[in-house]
DRENNU-505242 format. One record per atom (N, C-alpha, C): atom name; x, z, y; residue number from 1. Coordinates in nm, 2 decimals. Example, Ala and Ser with C-alpha at 12.3 -4.5 7.8 and 13.67 -1.06 7.14 Angstrom:
<nodes>
atomo N | x 1.32 | z 0.78 | y -0.57 | num 1 $
atomo CA | x 1.23 | z 0.78 | y -0.45 | num 1 $
atomo C | x 1.32 | z 0.78 | y -0.33 | num 1 $
atomo N | x 1.28 | z 0.71 | y -0.22 | num 2 $
atomo CA | x 1.37 | z 0.71 | y -0.11 | num 2 $
atomo C | x 1.29 | z 0.79 | y 0.00 | num 2 $
</nodes>
This chain:
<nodes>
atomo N | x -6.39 | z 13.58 | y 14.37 | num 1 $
atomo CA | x -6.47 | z 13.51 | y 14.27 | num 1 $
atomo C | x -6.40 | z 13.53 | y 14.14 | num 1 $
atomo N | x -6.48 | z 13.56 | y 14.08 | num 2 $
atomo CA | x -6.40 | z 13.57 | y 13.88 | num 2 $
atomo C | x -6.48 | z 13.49 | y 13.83 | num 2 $
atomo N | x -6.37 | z 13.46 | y 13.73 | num 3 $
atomo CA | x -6.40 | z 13.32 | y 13.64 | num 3 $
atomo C | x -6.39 | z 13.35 | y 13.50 | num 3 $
atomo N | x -6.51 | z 13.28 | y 13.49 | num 4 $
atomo CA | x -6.52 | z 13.34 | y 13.30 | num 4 $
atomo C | x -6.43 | z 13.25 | y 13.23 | num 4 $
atomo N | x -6.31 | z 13.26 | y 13.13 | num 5 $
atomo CA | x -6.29 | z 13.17 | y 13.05 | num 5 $
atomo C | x -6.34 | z 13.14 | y 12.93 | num 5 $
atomo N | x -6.44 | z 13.22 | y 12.91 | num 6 $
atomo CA | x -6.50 | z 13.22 | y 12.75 | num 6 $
atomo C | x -6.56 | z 13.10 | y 12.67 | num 6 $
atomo N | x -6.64 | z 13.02 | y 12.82 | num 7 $
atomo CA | x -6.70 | z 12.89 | y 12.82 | num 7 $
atomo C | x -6.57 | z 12.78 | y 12.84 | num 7 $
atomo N | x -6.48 | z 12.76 | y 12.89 | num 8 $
atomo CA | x -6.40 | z 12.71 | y 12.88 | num 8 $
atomo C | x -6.33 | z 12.68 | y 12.74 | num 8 $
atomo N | x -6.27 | z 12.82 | y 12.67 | num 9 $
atomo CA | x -6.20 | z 12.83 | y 12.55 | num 9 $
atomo C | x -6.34 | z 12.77 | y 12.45 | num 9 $
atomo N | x -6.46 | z 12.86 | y 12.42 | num 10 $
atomo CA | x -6.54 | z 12.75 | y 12.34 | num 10 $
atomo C | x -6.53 | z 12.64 | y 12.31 | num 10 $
atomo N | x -6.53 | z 12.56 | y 12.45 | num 11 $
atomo CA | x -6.50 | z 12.40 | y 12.47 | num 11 $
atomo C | x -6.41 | z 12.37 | y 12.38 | num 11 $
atomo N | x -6.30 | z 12.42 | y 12.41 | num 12 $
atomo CA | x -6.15 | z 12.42 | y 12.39 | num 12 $
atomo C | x -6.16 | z 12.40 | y 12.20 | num 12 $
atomo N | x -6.22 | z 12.54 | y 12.15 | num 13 $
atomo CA | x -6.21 | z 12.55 | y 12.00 | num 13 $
atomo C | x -6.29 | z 12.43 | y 11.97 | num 13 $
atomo N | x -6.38 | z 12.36 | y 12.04 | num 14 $
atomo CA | x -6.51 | z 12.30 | y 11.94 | num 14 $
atomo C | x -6.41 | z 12.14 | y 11.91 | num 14 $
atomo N | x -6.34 | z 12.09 | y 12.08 | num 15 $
atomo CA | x -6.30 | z 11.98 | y 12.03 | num 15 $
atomo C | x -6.17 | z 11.97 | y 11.99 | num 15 $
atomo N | x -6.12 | z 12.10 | y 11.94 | num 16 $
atomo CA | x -5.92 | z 12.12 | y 11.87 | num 16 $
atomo C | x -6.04 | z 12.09 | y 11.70 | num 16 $
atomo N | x -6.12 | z 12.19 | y 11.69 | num 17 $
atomo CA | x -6.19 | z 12.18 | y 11.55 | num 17 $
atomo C | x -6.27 | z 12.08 | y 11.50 | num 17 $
atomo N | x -6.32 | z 11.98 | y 11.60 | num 18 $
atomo CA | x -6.44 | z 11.89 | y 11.60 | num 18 $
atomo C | x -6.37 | z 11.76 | y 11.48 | num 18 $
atomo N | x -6.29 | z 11.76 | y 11.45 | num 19 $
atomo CA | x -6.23 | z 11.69 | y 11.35 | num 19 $
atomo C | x -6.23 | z 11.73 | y 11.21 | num 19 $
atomo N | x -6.18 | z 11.82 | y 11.21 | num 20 $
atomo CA | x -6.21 | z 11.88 | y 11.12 | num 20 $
atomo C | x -6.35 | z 11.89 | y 11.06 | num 20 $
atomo N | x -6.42 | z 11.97 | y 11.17 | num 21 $
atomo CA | x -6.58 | z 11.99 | y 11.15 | num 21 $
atomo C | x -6.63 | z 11.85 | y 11.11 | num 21 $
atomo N | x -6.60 | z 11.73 | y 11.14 | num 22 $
atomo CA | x -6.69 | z 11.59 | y 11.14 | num 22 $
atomo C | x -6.60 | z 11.54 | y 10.98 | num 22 $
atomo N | x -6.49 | z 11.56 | y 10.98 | num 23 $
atomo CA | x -6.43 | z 11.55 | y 10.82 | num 23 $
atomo C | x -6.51 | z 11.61 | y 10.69 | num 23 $
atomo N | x -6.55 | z 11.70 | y 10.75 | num 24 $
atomo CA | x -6.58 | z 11.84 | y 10.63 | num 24 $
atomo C | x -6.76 | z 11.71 | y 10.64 | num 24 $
atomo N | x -6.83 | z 11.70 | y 10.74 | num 25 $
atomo CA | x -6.93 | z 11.71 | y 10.72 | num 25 $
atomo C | x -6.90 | z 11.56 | y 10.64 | num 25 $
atomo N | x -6.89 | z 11.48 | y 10.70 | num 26 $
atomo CA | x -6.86 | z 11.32 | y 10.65 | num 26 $
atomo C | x -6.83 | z 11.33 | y 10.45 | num 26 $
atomo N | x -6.78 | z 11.46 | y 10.40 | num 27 $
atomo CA | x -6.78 | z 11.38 | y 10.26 | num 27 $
atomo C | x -6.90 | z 11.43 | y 10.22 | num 27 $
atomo N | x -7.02 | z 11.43 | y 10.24 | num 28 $
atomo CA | x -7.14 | z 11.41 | y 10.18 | num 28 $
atomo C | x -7.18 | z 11.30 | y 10.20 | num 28 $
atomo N | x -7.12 | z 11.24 | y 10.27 | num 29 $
atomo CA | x -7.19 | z 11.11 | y 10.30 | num 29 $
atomo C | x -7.06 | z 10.97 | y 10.25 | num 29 $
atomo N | x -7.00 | z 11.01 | y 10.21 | num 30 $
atomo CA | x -6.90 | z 10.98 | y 10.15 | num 30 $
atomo C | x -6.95 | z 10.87 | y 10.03 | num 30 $
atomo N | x -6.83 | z 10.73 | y 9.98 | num 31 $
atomo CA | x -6.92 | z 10.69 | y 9.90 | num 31 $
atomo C | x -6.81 | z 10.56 | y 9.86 | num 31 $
atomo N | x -6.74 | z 10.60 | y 9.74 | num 32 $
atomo CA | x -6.66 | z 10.49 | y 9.69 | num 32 $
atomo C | x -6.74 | z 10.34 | y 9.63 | num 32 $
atomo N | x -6.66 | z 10.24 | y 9.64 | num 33 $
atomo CA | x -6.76 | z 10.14 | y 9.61 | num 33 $
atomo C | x -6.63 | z 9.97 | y 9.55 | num 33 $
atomo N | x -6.66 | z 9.91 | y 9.48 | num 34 $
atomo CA | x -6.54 | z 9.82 | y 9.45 | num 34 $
atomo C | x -6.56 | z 9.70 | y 9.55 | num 34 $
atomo N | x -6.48 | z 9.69 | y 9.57 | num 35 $
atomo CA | x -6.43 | z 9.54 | y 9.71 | num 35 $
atomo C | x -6.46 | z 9.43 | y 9.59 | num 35 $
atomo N | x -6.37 | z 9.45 | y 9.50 | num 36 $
atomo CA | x -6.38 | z 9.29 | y 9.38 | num 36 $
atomo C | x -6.31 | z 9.36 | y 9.23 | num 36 $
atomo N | x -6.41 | z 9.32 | y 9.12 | num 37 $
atomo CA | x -6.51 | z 9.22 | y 9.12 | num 37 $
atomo C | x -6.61 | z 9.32 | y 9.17 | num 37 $
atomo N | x -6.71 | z 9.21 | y 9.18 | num 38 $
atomo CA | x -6.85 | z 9.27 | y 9.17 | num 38 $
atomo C | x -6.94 | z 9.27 | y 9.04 | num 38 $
atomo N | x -7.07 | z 9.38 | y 9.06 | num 39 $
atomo CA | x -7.10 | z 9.34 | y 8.93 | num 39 $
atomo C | x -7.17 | z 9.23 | y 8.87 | num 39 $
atomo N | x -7.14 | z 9.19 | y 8.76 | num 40 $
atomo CA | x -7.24 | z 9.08 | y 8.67 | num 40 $
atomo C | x -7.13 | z 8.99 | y 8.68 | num 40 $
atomo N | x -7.00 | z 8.97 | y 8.75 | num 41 $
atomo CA | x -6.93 | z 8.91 | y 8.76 | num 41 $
atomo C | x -6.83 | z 8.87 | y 8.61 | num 41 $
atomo N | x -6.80 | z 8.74 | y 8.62 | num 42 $
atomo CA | x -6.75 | z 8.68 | y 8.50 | num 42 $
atomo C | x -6.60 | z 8.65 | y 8.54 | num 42 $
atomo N | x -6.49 | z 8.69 | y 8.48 | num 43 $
atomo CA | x -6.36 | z 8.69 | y 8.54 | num 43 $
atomo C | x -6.24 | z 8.65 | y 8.40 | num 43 $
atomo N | x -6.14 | z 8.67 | y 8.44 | num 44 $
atomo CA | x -6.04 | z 8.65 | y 8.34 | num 44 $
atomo C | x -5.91 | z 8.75 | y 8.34 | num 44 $
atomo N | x -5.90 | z 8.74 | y 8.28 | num 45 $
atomo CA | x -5.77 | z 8.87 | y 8.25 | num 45 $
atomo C | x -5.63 | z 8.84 | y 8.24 | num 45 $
atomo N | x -5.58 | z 8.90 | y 8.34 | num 46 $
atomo CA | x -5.57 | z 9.02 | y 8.43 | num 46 $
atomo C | x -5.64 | z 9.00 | y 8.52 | num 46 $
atomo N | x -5.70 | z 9.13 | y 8.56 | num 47 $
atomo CA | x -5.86 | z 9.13 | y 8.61 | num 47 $
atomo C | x -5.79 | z 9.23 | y 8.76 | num 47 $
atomo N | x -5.80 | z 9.20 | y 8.86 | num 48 $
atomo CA | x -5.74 | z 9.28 | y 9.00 | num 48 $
atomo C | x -5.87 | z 9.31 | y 9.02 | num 48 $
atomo N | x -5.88 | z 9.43 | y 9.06 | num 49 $
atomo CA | x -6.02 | z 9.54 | y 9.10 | num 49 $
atomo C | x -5.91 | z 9.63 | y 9.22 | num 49 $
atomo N | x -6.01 | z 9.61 | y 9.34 | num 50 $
atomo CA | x -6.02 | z 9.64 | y 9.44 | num 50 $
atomo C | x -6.11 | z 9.75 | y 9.47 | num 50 $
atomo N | x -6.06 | z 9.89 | y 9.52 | num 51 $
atomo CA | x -6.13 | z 9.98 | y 9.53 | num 51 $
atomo C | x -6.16 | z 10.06 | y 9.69 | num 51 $
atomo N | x -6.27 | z 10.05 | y 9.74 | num 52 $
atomo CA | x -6.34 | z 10.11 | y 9.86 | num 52 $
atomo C | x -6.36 | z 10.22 | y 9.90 | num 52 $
atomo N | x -6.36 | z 10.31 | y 9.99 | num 53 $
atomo CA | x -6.41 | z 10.41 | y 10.01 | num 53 $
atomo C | x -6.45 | z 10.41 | y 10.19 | num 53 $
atomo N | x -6.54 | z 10.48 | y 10.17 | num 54 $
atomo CA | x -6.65 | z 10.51 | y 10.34 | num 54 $
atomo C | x -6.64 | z 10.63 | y 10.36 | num 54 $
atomo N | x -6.63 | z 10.69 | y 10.49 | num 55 $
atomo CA | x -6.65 | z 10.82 | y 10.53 | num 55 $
atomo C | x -6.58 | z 10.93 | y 10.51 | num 55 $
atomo N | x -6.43 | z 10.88 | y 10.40 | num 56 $
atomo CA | x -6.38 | z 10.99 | y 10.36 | num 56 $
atomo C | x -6.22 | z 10.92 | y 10.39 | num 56 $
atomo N | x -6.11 | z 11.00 | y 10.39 | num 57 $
atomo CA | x -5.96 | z 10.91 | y 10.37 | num 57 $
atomo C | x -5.88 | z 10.90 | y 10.25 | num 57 $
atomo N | x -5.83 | z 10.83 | y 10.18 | num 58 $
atomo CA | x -5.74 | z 10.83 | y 10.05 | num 58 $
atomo C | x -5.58 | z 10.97 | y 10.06 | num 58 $
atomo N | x -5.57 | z 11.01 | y 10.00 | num 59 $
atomo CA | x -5.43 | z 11.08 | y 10.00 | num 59 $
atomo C | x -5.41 | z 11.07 | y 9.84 | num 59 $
atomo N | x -5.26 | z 11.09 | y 9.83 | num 60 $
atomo CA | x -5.18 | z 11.13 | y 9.71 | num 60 $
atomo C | x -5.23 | z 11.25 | y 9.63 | num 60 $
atomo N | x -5.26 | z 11.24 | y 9.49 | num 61 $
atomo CA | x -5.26 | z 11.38 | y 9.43 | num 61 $
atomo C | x -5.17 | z 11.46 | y 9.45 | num 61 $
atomo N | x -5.20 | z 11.61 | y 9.45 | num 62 $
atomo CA | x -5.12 | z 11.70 | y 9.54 | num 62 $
atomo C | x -5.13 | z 11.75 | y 9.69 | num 62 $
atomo N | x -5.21 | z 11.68 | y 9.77 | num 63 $
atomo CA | x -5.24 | z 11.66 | y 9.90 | num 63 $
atomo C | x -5.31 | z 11.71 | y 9.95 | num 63 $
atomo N | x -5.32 | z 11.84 | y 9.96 | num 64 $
atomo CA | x -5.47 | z 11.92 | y 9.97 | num 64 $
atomo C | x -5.53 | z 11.90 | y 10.20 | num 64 $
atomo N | x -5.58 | z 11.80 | y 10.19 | num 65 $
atomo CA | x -5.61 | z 11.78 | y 10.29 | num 65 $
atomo C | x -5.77 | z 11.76 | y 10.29 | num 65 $
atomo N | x -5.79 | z 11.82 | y 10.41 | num 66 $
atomo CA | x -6.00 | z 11.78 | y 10.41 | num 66 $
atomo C | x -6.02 | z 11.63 | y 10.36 | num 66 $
atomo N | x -6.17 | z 11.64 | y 10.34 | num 67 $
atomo CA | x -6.18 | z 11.52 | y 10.36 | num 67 $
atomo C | x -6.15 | z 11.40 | y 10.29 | num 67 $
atomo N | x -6.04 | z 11.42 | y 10.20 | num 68 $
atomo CA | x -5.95 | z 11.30 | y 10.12 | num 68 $
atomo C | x -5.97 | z 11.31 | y 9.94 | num 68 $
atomo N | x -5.90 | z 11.26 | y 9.91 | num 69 $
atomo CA | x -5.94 | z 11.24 | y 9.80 | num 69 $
atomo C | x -5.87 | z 11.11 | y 9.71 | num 69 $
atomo N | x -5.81 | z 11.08 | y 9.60 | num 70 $
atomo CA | x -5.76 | z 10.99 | y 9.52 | num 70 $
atomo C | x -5.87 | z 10.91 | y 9.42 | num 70 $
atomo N | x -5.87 | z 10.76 | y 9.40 | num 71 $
atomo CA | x -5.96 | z 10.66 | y 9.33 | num 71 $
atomo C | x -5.90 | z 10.73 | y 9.14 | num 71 $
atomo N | x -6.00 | z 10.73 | y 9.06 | num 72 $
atomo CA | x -5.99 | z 10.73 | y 8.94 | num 72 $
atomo C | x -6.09 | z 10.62 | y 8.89 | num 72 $
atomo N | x -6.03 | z 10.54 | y 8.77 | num 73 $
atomo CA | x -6.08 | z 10.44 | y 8.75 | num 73 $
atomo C | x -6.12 | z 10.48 | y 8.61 | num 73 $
atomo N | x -6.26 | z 10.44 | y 8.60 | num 74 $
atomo CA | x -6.35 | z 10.49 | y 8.42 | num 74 $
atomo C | x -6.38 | z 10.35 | y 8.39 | num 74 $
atomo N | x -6.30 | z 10.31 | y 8.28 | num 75 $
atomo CA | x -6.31 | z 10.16 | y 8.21 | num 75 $
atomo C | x -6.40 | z 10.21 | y 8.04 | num 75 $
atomo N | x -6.52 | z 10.16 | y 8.04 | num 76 $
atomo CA | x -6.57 | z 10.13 | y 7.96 | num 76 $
atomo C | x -6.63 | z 10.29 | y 7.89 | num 76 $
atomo N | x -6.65 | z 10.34 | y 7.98 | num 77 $
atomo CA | x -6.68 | z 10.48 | y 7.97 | num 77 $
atomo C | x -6.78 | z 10.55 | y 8.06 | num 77 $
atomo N | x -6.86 | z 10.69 | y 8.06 | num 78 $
atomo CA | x -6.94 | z 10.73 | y 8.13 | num 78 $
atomo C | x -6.84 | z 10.84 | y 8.20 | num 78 $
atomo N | x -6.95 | z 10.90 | y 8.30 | num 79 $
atomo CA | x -6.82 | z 11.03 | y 8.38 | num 79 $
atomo C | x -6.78 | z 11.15 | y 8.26 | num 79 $
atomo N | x -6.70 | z 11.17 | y 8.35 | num 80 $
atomo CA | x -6.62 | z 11.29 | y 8.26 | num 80 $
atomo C | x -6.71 | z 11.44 | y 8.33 | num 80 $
atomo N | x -6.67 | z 11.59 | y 8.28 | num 81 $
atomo CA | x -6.71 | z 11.67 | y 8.36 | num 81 $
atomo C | x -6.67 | z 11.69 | y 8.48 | num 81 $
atomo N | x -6.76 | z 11.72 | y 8.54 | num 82 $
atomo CA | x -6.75 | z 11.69 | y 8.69 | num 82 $
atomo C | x -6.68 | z 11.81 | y 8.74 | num 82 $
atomo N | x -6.64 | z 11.93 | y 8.73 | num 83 $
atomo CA | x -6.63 | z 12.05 | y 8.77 | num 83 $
atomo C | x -6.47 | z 12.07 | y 8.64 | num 83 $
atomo N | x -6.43 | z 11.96 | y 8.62 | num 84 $
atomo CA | x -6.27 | z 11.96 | y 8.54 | num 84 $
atomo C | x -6.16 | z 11.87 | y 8.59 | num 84 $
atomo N | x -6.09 | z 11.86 | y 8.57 | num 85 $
atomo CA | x -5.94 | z 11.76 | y 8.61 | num 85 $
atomo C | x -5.99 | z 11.65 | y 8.51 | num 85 $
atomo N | x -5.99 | z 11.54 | y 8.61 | num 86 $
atomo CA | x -6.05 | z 11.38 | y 8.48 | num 86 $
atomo C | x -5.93 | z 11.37 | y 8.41 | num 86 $
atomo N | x -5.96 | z 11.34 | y 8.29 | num 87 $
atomo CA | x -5.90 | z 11.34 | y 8.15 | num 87 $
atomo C | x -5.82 | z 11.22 | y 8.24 | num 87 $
atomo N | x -5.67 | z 11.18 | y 8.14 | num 88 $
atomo CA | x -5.59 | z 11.08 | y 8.18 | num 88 $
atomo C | x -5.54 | z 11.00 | y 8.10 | num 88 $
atomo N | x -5.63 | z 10.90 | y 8.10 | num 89 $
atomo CA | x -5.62 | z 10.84 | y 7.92 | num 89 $
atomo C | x -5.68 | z 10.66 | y 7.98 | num 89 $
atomo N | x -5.65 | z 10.60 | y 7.86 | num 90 $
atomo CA | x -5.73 | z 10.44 | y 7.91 | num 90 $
atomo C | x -5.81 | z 10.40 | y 7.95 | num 90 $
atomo N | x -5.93 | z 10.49 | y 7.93 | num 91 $
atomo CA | x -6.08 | z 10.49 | y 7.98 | num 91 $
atomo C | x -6.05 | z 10.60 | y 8.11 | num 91 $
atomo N | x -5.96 | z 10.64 | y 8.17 | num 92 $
atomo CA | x -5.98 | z 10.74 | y 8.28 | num 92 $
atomo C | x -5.84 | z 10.72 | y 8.31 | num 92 $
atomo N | x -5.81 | z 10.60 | y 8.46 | num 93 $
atomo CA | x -5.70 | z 10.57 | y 8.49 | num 93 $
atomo C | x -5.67 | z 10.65 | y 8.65 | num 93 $
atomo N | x -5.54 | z 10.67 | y 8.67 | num 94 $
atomo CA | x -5.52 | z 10.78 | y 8.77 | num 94 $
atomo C | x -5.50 | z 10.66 | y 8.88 | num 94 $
atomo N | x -5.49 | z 10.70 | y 9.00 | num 95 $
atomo CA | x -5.43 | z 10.63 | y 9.10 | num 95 $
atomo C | x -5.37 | z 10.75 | y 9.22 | num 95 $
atomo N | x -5.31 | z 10.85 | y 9.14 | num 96 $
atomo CA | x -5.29 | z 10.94 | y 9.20 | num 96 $
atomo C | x -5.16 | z 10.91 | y 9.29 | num 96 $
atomo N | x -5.13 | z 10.77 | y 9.36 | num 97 $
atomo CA | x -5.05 | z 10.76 | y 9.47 | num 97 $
atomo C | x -5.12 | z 10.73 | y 9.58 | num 97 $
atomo N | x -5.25 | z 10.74 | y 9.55 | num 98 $
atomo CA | x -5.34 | z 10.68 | y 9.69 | num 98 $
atomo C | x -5.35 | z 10.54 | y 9.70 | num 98 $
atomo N | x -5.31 | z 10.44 | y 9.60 | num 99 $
atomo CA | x -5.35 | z 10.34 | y 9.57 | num 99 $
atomo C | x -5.49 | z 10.27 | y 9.55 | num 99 $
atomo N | x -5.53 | z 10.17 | y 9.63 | num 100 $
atomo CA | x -5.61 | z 10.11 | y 9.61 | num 100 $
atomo C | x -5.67 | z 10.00 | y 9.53 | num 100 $
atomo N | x -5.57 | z 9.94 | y 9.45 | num 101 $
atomo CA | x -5.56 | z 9.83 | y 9.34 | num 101 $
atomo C | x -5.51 | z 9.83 | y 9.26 | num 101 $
atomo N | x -5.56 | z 9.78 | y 9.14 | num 102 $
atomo CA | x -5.44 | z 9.75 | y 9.01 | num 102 $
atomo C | x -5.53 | z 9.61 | y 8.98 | num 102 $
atomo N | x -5.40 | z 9.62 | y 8.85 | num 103 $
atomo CA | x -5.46 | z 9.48 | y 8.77 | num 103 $
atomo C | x -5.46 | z 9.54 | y 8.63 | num 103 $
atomo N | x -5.57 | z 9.49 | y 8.59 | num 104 $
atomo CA | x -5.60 | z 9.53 | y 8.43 | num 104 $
atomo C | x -5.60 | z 9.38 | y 8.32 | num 104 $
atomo N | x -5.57 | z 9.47 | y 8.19 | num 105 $
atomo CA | x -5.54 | z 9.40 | y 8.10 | num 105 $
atomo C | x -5.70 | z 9.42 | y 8.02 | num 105 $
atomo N | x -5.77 | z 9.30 | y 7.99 | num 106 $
atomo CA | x -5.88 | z 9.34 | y 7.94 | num 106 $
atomo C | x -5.91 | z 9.24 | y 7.83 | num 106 $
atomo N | x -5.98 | z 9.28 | y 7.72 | num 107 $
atomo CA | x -6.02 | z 9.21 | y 7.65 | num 107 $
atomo C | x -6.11 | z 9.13 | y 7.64 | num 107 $
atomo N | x -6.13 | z 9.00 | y 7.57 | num 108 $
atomo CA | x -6.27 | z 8.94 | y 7.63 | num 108 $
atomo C | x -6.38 | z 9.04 | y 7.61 | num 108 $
atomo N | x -6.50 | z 9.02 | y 7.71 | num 109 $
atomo CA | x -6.62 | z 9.04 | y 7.62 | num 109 $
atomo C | x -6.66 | z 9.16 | y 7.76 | num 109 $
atomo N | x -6.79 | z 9.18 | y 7.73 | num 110 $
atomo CA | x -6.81 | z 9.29 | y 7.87 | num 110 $
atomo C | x -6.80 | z 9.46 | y 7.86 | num 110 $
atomo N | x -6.75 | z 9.48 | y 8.04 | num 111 $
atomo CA | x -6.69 | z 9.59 | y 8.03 | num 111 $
atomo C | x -6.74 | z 9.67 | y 8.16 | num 111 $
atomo N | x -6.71 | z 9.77 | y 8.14 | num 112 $
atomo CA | x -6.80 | z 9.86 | y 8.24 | num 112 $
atomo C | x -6.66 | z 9.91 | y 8.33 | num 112 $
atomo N | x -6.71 | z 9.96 | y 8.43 | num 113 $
atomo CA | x -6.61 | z 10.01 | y 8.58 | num 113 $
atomo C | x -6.72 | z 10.09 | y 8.64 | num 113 $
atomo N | x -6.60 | z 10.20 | y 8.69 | num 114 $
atomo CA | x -6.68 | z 10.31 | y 8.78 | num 114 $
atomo C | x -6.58 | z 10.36 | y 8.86 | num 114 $
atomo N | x -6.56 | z 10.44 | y 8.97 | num 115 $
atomo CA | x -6.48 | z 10.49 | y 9.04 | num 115 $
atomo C | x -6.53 | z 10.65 | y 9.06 | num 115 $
atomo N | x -6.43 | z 10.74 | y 9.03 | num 116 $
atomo CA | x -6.49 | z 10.81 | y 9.12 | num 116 $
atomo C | x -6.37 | z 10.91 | y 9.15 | num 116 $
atomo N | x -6.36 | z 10.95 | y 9.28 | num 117 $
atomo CA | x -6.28 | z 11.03 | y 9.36 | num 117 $
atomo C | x -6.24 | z 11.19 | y 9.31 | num 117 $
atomo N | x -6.09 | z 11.20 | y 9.33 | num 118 $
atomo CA | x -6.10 | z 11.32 | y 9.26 | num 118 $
atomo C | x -5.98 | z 11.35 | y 9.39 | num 118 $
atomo N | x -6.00 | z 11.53 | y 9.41 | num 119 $
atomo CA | x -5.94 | z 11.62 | y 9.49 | num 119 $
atomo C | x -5.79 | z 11.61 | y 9.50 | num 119 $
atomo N | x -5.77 | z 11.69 | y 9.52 | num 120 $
atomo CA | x -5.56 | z 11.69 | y 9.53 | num 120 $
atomo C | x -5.48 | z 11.75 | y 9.33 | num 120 $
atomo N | x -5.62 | z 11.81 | y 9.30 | num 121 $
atomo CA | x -5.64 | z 11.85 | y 9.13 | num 121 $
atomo C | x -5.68 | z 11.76 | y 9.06 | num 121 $
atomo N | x -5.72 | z 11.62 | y 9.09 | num 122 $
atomo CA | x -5.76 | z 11.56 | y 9.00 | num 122 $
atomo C | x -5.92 | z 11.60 | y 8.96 | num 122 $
atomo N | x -5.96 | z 11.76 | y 9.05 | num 123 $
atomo CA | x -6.13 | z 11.75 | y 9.03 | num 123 $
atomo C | x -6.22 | z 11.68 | y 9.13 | num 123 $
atomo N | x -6.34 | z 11.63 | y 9.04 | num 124 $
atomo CA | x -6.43 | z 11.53 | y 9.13 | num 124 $
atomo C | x -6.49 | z 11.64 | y 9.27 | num 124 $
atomo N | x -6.52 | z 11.63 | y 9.35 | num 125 $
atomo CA | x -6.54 | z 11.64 | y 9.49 | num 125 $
atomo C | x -6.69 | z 11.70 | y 9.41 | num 125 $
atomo N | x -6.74 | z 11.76 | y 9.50 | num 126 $
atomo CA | x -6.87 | z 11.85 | y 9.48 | num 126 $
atomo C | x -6.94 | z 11.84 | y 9.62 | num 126 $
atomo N | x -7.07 | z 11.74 | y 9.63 | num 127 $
atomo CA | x -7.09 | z 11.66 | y 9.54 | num 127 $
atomo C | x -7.03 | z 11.55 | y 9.50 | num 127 $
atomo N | x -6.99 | z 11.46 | y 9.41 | num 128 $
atomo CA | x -6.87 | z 11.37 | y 9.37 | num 128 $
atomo C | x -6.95 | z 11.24 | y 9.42 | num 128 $
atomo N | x -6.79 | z 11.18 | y 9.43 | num 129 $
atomo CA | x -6.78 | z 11.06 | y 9.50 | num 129 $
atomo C | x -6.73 | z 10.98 | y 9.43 | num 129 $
atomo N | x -6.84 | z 10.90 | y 9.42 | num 130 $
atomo CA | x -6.85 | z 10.77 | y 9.32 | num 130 $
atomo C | x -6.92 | z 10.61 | y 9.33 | num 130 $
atomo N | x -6.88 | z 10.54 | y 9.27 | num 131 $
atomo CA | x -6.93 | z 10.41 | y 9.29 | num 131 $
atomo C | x -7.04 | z 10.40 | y 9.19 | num 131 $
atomo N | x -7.13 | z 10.27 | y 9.19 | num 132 $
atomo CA | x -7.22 | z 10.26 | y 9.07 | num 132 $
atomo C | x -7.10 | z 10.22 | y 8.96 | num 132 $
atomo N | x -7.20 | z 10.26 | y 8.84 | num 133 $
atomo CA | x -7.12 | z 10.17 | y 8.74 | num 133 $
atomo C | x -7.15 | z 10.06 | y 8.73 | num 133 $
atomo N | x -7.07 | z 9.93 | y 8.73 | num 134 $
atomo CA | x -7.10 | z 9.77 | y 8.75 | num 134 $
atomo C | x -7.02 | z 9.74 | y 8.58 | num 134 $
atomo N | x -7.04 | z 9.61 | y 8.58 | num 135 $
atomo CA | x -7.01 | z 9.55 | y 8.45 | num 135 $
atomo C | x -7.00 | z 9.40 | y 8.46 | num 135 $
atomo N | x -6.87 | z 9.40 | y 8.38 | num 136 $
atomo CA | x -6.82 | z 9.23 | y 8.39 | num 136 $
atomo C | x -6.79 | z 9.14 | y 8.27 | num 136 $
atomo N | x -6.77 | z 9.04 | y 8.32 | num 137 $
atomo CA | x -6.79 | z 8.99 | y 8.15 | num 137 $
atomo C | x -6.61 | z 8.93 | y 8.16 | num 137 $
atomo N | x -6.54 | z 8.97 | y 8.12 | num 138 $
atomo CA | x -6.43 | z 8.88 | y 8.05 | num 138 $
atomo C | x -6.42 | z 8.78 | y 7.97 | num 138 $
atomo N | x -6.38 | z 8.65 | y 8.01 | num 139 $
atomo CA | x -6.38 | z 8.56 | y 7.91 | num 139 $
atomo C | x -6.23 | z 8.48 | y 7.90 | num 139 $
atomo N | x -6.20 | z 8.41 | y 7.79 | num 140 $
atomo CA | x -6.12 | z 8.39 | y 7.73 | num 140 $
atomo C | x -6.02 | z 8.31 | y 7.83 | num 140 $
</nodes>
C-alpha cells in the first residue's frame, strides 16, 4: 500500500498558514472606534479618550507585523494623505507605543476627534482604518 502525503502536507500548510491567512483577510474588516468620549458628549479638560480597535491587533511603530497597526489621534482636523506617513504635529498625535489612551489638554469650546491606524511607517493601512469623526463640547 503507498500513501500519498501530498493531502496530508496541504492540511498541514493551510492550518501552520491559516492565521496568517485569517489576519491578512480580517483588516478589511477592521475598524477603530473610541471607547470614551463619545460623540455629542460634553466633558472637561483634561479630557481621557479611549481608543478601540476590532479585527485587527495594536503593535509599536516599527513592528512590521500582519494585521497590526498603531492608534493616531486627528484633533480638530480632517485626514491627512492617506498613502503618506501622518504628519506629527498637535492636530496629528502619535501613539506609536501601541498605546491605547491619553489625556488631552483642551480648550473650552467644541472639538473634533478621529482615529485612524497607521502601519509600522506611520502609513494609513490601505484601505484605512478609522473611526468616525465625533465631536465634543469642552466646557469650562
Amino acid at each position: 500500500m503507498q500513501i500519498s502525503f501530498k493531502p496530508i502536507l496541504a492540511g498541514l500548510l493551510l492550518v501552520v498558514a491559516s492565521p496568517w491567512l485569517a489576519a491578512e483577510a480580517d483588516t478589511a474588516a477592521a475598524q477603530a472606534y473610541f471607547i470614551s468620549p463619545s460623540d455629542g458628549d460634553t466633558v472637561t479638560s483634561p479630557v481621557t479618550v479611549r481608543f478601540g480597535l476590532k479585527n485587527m491587533g495594536v503593535a509599536p511603530a516599527g513592528v512590521d507585523k500582519p494585521a497590526t497597526g498603531h492608534h493616531h489621534l486627528l484633533v480638530n482636523t480632517g485626514l491627512p494623505a492617506l498613502d503618506k506617513p501622518v504628519p506629527s504635529n498637535e492636530q496629528h498625535r502619535h501613539f506609536g507605543g501601541g498605546q491605547t489612551e491619553t489625556t488631552l489638554e483642551l480648550p473650552p469650546g467644541e472639538h473634533t476627534l478621529q482615529l485612524l491606524l497607521g502601519d509600522h511607517n506611520h502609513i494609513p493601512h490601505d484601505p484605512p482604518v478609522m473611526s468616525e469623526q465625533i465631536t465634543i463640547t469642552v466646557e469650562e
